[in-house]
C-alpha positions in Angstrom: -4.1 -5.3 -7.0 -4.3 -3.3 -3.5 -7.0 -0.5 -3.6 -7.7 2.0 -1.2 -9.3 5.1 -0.7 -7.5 8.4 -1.2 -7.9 11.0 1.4 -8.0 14.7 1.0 -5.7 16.6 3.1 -8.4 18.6 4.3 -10.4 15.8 5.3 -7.3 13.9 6.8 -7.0 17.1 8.7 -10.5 16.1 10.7 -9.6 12.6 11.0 -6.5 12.7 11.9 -6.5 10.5 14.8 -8.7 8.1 13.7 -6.7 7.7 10.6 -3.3 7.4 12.9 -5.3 4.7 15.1 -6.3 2.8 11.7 -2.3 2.4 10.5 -1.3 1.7 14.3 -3.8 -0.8 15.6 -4.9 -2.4 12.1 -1.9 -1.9 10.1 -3.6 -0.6 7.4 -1.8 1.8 4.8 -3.6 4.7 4.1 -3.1 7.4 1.4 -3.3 11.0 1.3 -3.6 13.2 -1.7 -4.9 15.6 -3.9 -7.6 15.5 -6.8 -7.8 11.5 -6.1 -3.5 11.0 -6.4 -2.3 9.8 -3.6 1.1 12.3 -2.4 2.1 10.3 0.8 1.3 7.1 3.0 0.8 6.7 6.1 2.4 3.3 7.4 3.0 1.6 10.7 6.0 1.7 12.2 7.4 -1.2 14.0 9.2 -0.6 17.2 12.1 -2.4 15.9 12.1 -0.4 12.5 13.4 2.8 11.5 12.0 3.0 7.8 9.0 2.0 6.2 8.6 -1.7 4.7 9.1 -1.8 1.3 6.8 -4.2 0.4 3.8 -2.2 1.7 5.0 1.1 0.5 5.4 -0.6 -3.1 1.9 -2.4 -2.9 -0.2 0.8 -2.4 1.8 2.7 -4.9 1.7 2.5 -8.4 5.0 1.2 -9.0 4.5 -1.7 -11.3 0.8 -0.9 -12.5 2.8 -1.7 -15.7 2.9 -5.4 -15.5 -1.0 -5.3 -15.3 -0.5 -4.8 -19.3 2.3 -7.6 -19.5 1.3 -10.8 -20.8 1.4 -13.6 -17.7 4.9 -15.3 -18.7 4.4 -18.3 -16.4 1.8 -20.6 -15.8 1.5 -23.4 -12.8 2.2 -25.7 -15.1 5.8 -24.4 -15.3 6.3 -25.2 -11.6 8.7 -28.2 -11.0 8.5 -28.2 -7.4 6.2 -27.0 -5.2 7.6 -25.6 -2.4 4.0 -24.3 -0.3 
């Protein structure tokens, strides 16, 4: 699962621009929130791309922190061809 820290608004406030250098040059995401909830992301944009990848935005949210209580369906021994 993806963890990262949470930052204030306040304290995104004061780093600002090193925050914005993080997501451009390192391609981190980074979250900003309130009382530890994270409200917004802040995600690289690719010059080629007008929205946000998906994949990204869904791995730093908590969009399917449900299946952490599913039971694991599939095992490797299930695999009949390996394709990797």
């Amino acid at each position: 699962m993806v963890t990262m820290k949470i930052y204030s608004i306040t304290e995104a406030r004061k780093l600002l621009g090193e925050l914005v250098n993080r997501v451009k040059y390192s391609k981190e995401t980074i979250a900003l929130g309130k009382h530890g909830k994270a409200d917004v992301f802040l995600i690289a944009c690719h010059a080629e791309q007008d929205v946000p990848p998906l994949t990204e935005v869904n791995a730093a949210s908590d969009s399917f922190r449900f299946l952490e209580k599913e039971p694991d369906l599939y095992s490797i021994d299930d695999l009949h061809e390996r394709y990797v």
